[in-house]
C-alpha positions, 0 to 999 in steps of 0.5 A: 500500500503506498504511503499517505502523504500527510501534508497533501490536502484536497483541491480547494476549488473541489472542495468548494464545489464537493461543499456546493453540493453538500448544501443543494444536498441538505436544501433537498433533503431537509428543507434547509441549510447548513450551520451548526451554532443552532444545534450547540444551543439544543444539545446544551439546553437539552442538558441543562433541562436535565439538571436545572429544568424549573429554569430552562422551563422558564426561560423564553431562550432556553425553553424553545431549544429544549423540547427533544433536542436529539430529533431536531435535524440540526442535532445530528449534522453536528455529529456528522461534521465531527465524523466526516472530519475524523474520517477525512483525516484518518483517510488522509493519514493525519490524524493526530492530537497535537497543539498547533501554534507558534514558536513564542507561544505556549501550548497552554496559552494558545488553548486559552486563546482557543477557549476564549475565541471559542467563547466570544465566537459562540457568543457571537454567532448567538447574537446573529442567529446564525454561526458562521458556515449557517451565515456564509454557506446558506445566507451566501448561497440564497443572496442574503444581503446582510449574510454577505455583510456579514462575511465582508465583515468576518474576513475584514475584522479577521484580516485587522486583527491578524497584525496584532497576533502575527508576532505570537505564529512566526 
């Protein structure tokens, strides 16, 4: 059997067109489309029903995530993302646990960045009603006018504060 190459990746331009598909897919399959901070909010409300429920019963956010979050059908893409990505990269042979990060950052550190982006992200993608693949993927590909803002918006704030972060990656 030939040696995987770890370093090679997909073709962006068919991984482009294979996510295409992948949408026109969830579109005609579900009636909707891609993104997954909608079903973090099911799975954590789902939890806290079941050790606070006086309060996510009472709370006008939580109550509407909390009702049978395993059958809602944004619950198991979720799991499907996870597992394609598993698959890929033991397809790949890359699969591996490792700390990606600079060499004047500490393993430690840069999992506390990743925790507090994480969070902010999350918090973020909340306050949008709308994470950013449910934003770019699905508003981008219907023309929505504010998802394409949105992304301008991603990629411009993105780009300004790389400068501030680069020292940390070279």
């Amino acid at each position: 059997m030939k040696a995987r190459n770890p370093t090679k990746h997909w073709n962006p331009y068919l991984g482009g067109a294979f996510l295409g598909f992948v949408l026109f897919l969830a579109f005609l399959l579900t009636g909707h489309g891609l993104g997954a901070s909608g079903g973090i909010a099911r799975l954590l409300a789902g939890i806290l029903d079941t050790v606070a429920l006086d309060h996510v019963r009472t709370s006008p956010y939580l109550s509407r995530y909390a009702e049978a979050p395993l059958q809602h059908w944004i619950v198991p893409l979720i799991g499907g993302v996870f597992l394609g990505g598993l698959l890929s990269s033991v397809l790949a042979g890359r699969a591996k646990v490792e700390t990606l990060r600079g060499p004047r950052i500490s393993a430690r550190t840069r999992l506390v960045f990743a925790l507090l982006g994480g969070i902010i992200a999350g918090y973020g993608a909340r306050l949008a009603r709308g994470c950013t693949s449910g934003q770019a993927l699905t508003g981008g590909a219907t023309l929505v006018v504010g998802s394409w803002a949105f992304m301008f918006a991603a990629f411009g704030g993105g780009f300004a504060v790389a400068w501030f972060v680069r020292k940390l990656w070279t």
